[in-house]
N, C-alpha and C positions, 0 to 999 in steps of 0.2 A: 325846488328848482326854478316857480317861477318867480319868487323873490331874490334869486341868483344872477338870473337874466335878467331882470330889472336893476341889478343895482350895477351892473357891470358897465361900465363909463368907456362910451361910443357905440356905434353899430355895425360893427365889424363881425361877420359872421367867423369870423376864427377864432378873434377872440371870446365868444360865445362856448364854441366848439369846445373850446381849452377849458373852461370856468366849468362847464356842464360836466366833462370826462373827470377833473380834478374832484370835485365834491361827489361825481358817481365810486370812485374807485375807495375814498373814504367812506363812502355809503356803505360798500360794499364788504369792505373790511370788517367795519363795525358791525355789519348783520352777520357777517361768518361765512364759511363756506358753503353750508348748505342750504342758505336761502340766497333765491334764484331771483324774484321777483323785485326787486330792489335795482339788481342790474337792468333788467327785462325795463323798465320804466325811465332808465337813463337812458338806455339807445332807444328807445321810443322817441325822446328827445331831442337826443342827436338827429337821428332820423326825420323829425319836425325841422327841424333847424336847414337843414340841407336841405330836404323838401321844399318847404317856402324859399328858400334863395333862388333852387331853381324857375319853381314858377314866377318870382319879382322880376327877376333879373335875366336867366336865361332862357324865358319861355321863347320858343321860335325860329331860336338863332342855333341851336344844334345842325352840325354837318351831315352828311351823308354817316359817314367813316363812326361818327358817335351819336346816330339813333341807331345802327345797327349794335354798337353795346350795350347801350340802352336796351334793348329788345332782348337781346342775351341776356341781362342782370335781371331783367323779370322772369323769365322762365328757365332758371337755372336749374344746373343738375345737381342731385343729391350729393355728390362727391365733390362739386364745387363748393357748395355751400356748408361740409363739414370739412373741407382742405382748407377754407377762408381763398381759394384764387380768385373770388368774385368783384375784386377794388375796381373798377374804374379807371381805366387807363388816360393817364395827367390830369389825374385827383388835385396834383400841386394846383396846378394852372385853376381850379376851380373860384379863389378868391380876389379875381384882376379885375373886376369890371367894379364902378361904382354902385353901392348900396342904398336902394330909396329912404328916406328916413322913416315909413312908417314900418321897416324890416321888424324891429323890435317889437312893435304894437302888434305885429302880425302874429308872430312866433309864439306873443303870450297867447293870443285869443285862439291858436292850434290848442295847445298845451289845457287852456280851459277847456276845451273841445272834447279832450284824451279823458280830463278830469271826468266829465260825466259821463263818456264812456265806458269811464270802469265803472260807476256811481250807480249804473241802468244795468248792467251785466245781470244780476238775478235776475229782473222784468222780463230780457230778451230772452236768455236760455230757457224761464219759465213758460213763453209761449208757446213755445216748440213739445211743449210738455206732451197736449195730445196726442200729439202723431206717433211717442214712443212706446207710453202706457196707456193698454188696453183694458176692456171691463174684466175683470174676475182675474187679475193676474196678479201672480205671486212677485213680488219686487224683495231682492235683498239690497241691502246698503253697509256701509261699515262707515263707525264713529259718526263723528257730528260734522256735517258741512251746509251753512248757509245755502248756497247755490243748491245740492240739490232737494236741500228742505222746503224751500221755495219752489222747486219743480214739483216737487209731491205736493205740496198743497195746490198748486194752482189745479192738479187735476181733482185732487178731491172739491175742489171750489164748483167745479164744473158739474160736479152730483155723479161723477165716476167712480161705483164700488170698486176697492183692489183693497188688496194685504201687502204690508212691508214687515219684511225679518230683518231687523238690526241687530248685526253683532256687534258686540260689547266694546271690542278694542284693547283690551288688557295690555301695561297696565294702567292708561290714563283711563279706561272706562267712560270715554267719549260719548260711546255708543246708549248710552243710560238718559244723558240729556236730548240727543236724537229723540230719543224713541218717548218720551217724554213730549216733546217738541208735537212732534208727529200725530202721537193719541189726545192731545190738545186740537188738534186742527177737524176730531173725528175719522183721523184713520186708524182701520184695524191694526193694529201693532203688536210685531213679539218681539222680544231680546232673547238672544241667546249667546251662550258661550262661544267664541275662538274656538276652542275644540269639534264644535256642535256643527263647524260651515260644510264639512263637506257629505258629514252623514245629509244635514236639510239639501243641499242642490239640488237632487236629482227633481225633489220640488217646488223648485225656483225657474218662473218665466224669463227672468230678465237682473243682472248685477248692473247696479247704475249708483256709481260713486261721485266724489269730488278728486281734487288729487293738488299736490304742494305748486309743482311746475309741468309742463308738457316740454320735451326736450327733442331736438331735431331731428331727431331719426323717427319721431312719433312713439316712443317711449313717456311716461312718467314716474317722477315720484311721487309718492303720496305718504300715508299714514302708515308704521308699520304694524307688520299683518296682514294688510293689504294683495300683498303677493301670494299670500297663499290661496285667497279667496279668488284669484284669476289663474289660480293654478286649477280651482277646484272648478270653474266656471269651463275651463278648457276641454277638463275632463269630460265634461260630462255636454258639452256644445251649450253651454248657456251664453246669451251676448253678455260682454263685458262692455258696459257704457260709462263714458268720460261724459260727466258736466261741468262745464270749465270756462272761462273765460278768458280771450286771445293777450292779455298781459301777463297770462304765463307762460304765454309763449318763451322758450329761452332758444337762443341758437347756439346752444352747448350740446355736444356729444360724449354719452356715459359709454365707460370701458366696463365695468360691474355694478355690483353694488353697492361697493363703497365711495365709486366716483364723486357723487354729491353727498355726503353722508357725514353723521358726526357721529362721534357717543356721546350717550349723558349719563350723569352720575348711576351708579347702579342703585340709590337709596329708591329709587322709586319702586323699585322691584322688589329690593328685598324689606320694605316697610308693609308690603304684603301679606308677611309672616309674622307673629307675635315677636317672633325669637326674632329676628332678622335670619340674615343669610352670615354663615362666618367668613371672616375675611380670608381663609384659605380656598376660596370657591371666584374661580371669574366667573363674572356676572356682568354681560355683554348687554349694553340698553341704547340699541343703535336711534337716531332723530326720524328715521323713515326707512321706504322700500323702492325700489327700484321694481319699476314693470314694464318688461321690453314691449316694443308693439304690436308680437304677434301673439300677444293675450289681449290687446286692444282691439272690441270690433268697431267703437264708433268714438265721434268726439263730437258732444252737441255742445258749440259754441256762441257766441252772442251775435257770430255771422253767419250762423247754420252749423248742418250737420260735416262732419269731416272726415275720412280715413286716415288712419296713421299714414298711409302712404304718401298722402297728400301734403303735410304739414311742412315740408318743409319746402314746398312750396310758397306758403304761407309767410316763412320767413323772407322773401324778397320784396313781401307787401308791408311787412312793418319795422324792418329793420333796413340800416343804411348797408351795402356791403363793402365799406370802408372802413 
């Protein structure tokens, strides 16, 4: 994106706007429907893009009549910001005023900015690490996620005894290199079966995952299987903890669990079996799971900790609402 903005001839923040949208929705296309995070980084963008105009150009000079919407578009309500009423009333009007020329040179040095912010994401989340795992506590996780593999070790770095139970993940068996991961860094490690999550909870202090996207209602996707383990977690009051980073943020609202969802081929499943599986058997191998937010109890992000219910607040801080 920012060799897009760079090669784009003038400095015209629309024509910016245009050039950025155009290559996001090809972006978009080409990663599919079920990944989020690709769009999440073009209105970031966008978001950039308008942000510094404002500050170049219109710092100062807003009216009465538009810091009062102003003030509105920050602290929006949940049903505005999934109905989209949240634009900005004479959005058009926004590009009449002359543009400095270092508008360009700014927008990149934002966008580097973005860059390392996601680049620092494990470091941040991992600091927050002690405040959530305690000494002698039972942690389960599911599959293999950088971010909170990074969390677990920073605490065992710290000379904090704890146990983690990874399940396995079937059937990418994710959960094998985790846990792998993990009893490399000297933490006590088990694997166990998919099957095996909800018989172990009852002896589990804490579920603390990664997840695909965080979606505006304070839901996510993540890995599937997943859901069952915040089924399991519910049942029995254990926290279900999000480690995540605010670039997956998306400001998309899921109807089910197929909203963001694909299939994939079923070989992976039924390569499982010597025989395979015969082709008179569907065999359903969906790309992830869907987990509403009231199985979410926490979300420790690279800007702290967060409530599902909060998050979509969240969205009027990194995204434009035009």
């Amino acid at each position: 994106l920012m060799k897009v903005i760079g090669a784009t001839k003038g400095n015209n923040p629309s024509h910016l706007l245009n050039e950025v949208q155009d290559i996001g929705r090809r972006l978009e296309e080409a990663a599919g429907s079920g990944e989020l995070i690709v769009g999440n980084i073009c209105r970031r963008v966008l978001f950039i893009i308008r942000d510094e105009y404002a500050t170049l150009v219109q710092g100062g000079k807003a009216t009465d009549s538009e810091e009062k919407i102003i003030v509105t578009s920050k602290h929006p309500s949940l049903g505005g910001v999934l109905e989209g009423d949240l634009a900005l009333p004479g959005a058009d009007r926004i590009w009449t005023d002359d543009v400095p020329q270092s508008f360009k040179s700014v927008v990149v040095e934002s966008i580097k900015e973005l860059v390392k912010e996601i680049e620092s994401i494990k470091e941040h989340v991992a600091d927050q690490a002690m405040e959530h795992v305690h000494a002698n506590e039972v942690i389960l996780t599911c599959g293999y996620s950088t971010t909170v593999l990074h969390f677990l070790m920073e605490v065992a770095r710290r000379n904090r005894k704890f146990e983690v139970v990874v399940s396995e993940m079937a059937p990418s068996l994710e959960g094998h290199a985790m846990a792998q991961a993990l009893a490399k860094s000297g933490i006590s490690t088990t694997v166990i079966t998919d099957a095996a999550i909800f018989a172990l909870m009852a002896r589990v202090n804490k579920v603390i995952v990664g997840c695909q996207a965080v979606l505006a209602n304070g839901g996510i996707t993540c890995l599937t299987g997943v859901h069952t383990v915040a089924v399991a977690a519910k049942h029995y009051n254990v926290p279900f903890v999000v480690c995540t980073g605010l670039y997956k943020l998306a400001p998309v609202f899921p109807h089910d669990q197929y909203s963001f969802n694909e299939l994939r081929s079923p070989a992976d499943i039924s390569k499982l079996h010597p025989a395979g599986i015969p082709r008179t058997v569907s065999t359903l191998n969906p790309t992830a799971d869907y987990i509403p937010p009231e199985l979410v109890a926490l979300f420790i992000t690279n800007a702290g900790g967060h409530n599902p219910s909060y998050i979509y607040r969240l969205l009027a801080e990194y995204y434009s609402t035009e």
